[in-house]
C-alpha positions as CSV (number, residue, x, y, z in Angstrom):
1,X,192.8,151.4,132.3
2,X,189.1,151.2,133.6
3,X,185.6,152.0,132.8
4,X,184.0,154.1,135.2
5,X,185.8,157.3,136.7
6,X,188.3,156.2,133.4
7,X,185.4,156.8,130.6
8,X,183.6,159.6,132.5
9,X,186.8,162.1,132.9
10,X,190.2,160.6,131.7
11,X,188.8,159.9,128.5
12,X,187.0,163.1,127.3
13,X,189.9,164.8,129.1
14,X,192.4,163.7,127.3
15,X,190.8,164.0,123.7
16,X,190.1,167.5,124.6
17,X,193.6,168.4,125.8
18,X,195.0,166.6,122.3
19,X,195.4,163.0,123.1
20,X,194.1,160.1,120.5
21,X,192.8,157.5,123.1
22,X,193.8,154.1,121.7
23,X,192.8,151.6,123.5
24,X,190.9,151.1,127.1
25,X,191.4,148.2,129.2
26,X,189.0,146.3,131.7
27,X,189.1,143.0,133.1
28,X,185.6,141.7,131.7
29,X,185.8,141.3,127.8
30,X,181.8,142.7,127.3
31,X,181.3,145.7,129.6
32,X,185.0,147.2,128.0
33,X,184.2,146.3,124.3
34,X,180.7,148.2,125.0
35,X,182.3,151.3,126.3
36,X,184.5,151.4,123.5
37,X,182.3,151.3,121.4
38,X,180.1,154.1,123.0
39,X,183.2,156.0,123.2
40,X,184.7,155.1,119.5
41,X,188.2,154.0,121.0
42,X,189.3,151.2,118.8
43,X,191.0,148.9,120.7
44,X,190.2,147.5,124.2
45,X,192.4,144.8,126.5
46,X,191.7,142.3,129.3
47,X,195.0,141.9,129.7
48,X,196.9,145.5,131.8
49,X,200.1,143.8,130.7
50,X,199.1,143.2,126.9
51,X,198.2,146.9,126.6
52,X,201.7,148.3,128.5
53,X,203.2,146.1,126.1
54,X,201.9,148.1,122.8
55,X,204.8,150.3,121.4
56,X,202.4,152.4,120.1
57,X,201.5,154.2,123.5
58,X,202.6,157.1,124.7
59,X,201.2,157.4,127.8
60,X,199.2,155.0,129.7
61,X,196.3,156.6,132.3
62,X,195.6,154.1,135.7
63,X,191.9,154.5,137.0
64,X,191.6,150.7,138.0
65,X,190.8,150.2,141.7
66,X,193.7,151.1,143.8
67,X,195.2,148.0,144.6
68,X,196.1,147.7,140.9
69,X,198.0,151.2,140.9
70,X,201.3,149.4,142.3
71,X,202.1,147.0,139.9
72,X,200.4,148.7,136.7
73,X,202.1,152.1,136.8
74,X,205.4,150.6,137.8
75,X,204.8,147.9,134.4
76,X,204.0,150.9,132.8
77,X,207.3,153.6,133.7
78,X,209.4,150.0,132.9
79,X,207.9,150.0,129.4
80,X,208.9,153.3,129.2
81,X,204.8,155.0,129.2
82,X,204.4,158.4,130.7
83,X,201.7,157.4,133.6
84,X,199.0,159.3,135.0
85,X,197.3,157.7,138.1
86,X,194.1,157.9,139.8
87,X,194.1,158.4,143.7
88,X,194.5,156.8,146.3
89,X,197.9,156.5,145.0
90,X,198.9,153.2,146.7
91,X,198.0,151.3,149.4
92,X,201.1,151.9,151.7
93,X,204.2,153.3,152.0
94,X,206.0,151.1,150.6
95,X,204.1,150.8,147.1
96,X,204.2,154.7,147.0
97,X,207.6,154.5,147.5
98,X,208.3,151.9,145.1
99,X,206.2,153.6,142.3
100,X,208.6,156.9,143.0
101,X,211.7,154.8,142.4
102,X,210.4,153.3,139.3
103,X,209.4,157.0,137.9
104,X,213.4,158.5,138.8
105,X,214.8,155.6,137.4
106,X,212.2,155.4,133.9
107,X,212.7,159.5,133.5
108,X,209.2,159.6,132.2
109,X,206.4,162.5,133.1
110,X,204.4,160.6,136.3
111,X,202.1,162.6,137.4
112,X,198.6,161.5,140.4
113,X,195.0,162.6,139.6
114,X,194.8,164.9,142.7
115,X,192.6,167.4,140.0
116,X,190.9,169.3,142.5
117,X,194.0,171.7,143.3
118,X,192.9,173.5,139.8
119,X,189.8,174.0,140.7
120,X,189.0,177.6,141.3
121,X,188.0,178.0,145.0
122,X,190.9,175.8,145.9
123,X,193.5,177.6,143.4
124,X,192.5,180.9,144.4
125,X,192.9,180.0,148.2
126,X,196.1,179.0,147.5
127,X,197.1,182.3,146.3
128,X,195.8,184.2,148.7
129,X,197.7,181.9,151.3
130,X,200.7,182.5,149.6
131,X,200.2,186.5,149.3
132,X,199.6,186.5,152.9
133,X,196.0,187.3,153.2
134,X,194.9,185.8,156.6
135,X,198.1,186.4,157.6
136,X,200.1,183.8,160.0
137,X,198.1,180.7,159.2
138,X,196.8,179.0,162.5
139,X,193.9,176.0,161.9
140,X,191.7,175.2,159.2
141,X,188.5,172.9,159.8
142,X,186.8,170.5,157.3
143,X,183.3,169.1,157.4
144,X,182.7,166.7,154.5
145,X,178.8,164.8,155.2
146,X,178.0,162.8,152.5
147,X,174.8,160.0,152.7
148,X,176.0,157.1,150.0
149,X,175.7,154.8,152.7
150,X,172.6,156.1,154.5
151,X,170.5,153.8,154.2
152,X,169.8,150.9,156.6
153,X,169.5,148.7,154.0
154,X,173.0,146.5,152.7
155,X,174.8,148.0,150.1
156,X,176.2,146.2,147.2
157,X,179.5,144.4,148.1
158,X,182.4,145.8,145.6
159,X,186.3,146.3,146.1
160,X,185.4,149.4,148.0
161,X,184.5,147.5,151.2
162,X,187.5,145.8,151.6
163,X,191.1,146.7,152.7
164,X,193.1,144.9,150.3
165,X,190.9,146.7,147.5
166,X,192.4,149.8,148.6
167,X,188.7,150.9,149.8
168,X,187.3,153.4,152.1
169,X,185.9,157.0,152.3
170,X,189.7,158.1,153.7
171,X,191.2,156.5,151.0
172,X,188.7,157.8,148.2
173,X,188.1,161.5,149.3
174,X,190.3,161.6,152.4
175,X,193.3,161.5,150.3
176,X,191.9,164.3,147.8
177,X,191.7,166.8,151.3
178,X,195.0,165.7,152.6
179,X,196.9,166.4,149.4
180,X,195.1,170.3,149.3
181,X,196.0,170.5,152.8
182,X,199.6,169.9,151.9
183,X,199.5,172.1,149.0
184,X,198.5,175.1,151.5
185,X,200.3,174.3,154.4
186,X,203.4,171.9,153.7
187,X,204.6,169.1,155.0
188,X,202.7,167.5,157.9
189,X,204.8,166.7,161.2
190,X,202.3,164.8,163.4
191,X,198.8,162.9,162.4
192,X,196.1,162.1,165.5
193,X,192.8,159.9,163.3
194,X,189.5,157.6,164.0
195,X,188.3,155.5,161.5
196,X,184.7,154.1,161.6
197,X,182.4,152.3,159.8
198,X,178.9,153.5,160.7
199,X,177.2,151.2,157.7
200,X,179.3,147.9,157.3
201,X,176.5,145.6,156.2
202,X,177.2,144.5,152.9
203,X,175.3,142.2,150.2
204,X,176.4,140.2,147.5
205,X,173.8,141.1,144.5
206,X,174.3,137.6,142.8
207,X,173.6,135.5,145.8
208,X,172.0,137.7,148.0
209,X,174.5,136.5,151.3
210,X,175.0,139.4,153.7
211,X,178.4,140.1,155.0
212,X,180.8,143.2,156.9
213,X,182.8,145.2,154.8
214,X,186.6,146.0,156.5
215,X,186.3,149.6,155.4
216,X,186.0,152.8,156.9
217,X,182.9,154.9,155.5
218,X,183.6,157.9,158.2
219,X,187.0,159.1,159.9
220,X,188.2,162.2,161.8
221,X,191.7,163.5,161.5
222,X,194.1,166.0,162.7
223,X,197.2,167.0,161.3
224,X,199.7,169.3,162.6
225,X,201.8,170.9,160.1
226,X,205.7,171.6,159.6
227,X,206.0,175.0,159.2
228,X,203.3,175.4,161.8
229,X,199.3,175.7,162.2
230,X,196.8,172.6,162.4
231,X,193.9,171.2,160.4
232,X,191.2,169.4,161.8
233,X,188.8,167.4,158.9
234,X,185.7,164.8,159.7
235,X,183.8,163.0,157.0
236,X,181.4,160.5,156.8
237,X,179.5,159.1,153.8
238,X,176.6,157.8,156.3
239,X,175.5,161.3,156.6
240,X,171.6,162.1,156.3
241,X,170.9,163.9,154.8
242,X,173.8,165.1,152.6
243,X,175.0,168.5,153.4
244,X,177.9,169.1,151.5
245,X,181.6,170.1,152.6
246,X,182.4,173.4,154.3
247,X,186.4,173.9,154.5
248,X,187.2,177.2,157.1
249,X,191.0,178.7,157.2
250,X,191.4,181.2,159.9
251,X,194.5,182.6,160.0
252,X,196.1,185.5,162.9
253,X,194.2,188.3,160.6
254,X,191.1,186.5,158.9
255,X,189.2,183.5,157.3
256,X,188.8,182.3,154.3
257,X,185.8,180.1,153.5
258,X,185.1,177.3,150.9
259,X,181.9,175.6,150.4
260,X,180.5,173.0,147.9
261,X,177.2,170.7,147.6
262,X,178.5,167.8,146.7
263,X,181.9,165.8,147.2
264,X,183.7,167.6,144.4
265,X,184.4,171.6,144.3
266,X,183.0,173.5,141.4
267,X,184.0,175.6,138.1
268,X,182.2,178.1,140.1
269,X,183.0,178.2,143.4
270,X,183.1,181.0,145.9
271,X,185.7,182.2,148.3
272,X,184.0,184.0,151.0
273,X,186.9,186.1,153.5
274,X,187.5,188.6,155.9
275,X,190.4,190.5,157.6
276,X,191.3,192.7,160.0
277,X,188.1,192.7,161.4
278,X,185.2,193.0,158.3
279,X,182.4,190.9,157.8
280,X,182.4,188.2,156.0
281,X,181.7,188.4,152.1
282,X,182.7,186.6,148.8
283,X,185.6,187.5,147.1
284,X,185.4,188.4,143.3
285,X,186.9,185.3,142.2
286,X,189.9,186.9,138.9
287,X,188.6,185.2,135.9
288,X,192.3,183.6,135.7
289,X,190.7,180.6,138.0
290,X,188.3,179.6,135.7
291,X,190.0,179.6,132.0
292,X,187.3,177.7,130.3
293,X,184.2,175.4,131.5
294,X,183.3,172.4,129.8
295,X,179.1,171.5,130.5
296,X,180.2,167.8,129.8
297,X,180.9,167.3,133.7
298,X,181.4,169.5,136.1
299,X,184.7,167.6,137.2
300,X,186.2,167.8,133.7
301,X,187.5,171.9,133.7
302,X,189.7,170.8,136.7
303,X,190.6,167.7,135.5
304,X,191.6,169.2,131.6
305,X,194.0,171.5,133.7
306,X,195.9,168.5,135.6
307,X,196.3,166.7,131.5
308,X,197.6,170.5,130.6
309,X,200.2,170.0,133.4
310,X,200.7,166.0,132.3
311,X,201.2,167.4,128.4
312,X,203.7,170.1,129.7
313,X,205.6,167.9,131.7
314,X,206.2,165.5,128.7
315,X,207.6,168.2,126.8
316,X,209.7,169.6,129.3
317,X,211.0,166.5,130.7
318,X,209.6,167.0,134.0
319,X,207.0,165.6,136.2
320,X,204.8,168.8,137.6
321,X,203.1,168.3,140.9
322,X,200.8,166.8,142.0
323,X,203.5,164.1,140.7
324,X,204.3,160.3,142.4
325,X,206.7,162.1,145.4
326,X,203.0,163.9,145.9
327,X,201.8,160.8,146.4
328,X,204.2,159.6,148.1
329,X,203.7,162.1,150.9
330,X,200.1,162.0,150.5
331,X,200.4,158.1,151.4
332,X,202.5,158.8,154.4
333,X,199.6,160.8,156.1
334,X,197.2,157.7,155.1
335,X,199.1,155.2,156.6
336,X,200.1,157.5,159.6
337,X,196.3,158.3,160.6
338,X,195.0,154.1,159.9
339,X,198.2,153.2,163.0
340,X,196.6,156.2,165.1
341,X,193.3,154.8,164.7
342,X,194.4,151.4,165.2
343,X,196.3,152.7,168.1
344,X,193.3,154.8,170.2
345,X,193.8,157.6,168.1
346,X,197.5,158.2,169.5
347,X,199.8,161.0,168.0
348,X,201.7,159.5,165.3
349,X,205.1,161.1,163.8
350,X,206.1,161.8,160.3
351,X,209.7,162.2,159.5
């Protein structure tokens, strides 16, 4: 379900991992019937409730915008489909926790598109976390400067400009950064946030009217973890001019340092350390982190590893993380840092 992200990843990801991709849905009849074609999928839908209805799917995939995720992967686990959905994962709390209910009680593999946790830099960082490498971990700092929105000029109004869309840079990549976070550190205890929007002017390209998104395109978080240490991440996609995102974890014996070009990490990212006192140099990154590559799209190695995990969790009977209580937790941290920022950027509890 859906013709962008959907057709550029989802779809070659899932032929490649052993899937037969039946059908693709989209609500205008033209643009959908063209990508199939391009694509050779047979069958397309207008209709999201027409296609969960087919007793021929296995599984259905969600990569509509995310106000649709609600009520189309909770149709979907009903109908009995395994589900794999694109992030944000909701747009609240209580979607998120409705979507988990529906996935306990349907017993069906349910499973959220946070890919970039198999990529390598991010995989091997996780390791060396988890071998104790920096030691006690203390704070970790993300810069994220991306320049979509640089220019003074308007930018096309679309859902992502509008809250009820599910738009916004926090929602879009924000929610990518806080699901790593949690997959390093654990749970998150407290959430302090700031939400702007640096480049609000919108334009309607039919009519040419001017108007303000509702959107943040640049926010500023801190989040306090469980179990101990804090991580501090600021983004913007009004940066000029783009510089990438630089992730630092400094822990009571060392750093570890991650660095990319673009918005998305890499089949060949670096992981640059040091402890107990050495300079800092890459790390031979095992060969284990990179299994294959695919030249297709540089986002496909790391997404063909999440559908590996989807494929193994239908035949086990499980749902392996990053599944919906992922997103469910992931969500909590969303909706926690939007009531700081709406709040003067006060301290805000999770239980």
């Amino acid at each position: 379900m859906g013709i962008g992200f959907g057709v550029q990843v989802h779809l070659p990801g899932f032929r490649s991992e052993g899937w037969e991709v039946a059908a693709l849905c989209s609500r205008h009849r033209d643009k959908v019937r063209a990508a199939a074609d391009a694509a050779g999928v047979p069958d397309v839908h207008t209709d999201p409730l027409e296609m969960i209805a087919r007793s021929d799917l296995d599984a259905i995939s969600i990569t509509t915008p995310p106000a649709a995720h609600h009520p189309l992967a909770v149709a979907a686990l009903k109908a009995g489909k395994h589900v794999l959905c694109e992030k944000p994962f909701a747009l609240d709390k209580d979607q998120a926790q409705a979507m988990c209910d529906a996935a306990a009680a349907a017993g069906r593999t349910a499973m959220v598109a946070h890919e970039f946790r198999s990529t390598p830099q991010r995989a091997y960082i996780h390791d060396l976390l988890a071998d104790n490498y920096i030691g006690r971990f203390e704070q970790c700092t993300i810069e994220l400067w991306l320049d979509r929105f640089a220019s003074r000029e308007p930018r096309p109004r679309t859902w992502f400009g509008y809250a009820a869309e599910g738009g916004g840079i926090l929602g879009a990549l924000g929610s990518h950064y806080i699901d790593g976070l949690r997959h390093w550190f654990g749970e998150v205890a407290a959430v302090r946030g700031r939400l702007d929007a640096l480049r609000p002017d919108l334009v309607d390209a039919t009519t040419g009217a001017r108007m303000k998104g509702e959107t943040d395109d640049t926010y500023a978080f801190t989040l306090d973890f469980r179990d101990g240490g804090t991580a501090t991440m600021i983004a913007s996609f009004a940066a000029t001019p783009a510089r990438g995102a630089r992730i630092a974890v400094m822990g009571e014996r060392g750093t570890l340092i991650a660095e990319q070009a673009g918005p998305n990490p890499t089949e060949d990212g670096i992981v640059i350390a040091s402890r107990d006192g050495t300079p800092l140099a890459p790390l031979p990154t095992p060969a284990r982190y990179t299994p294959f590559s695919d030249a297709r799209d540089h986002r496909l190695m790391a997404f063909r590893s999440l559908v590996r995990e989807f494929n193994r969790g239908i035949d086990s009977g499980t749902s392996p993380a990053p599944n919906f209580t992922d997103g469910l937790r992931c969500q909590e941290v969303l909706d926690a840092i939007r009531r700081s920022s709406a709040n003067g950027g006060c301290e805000v509890t999770i239980e």
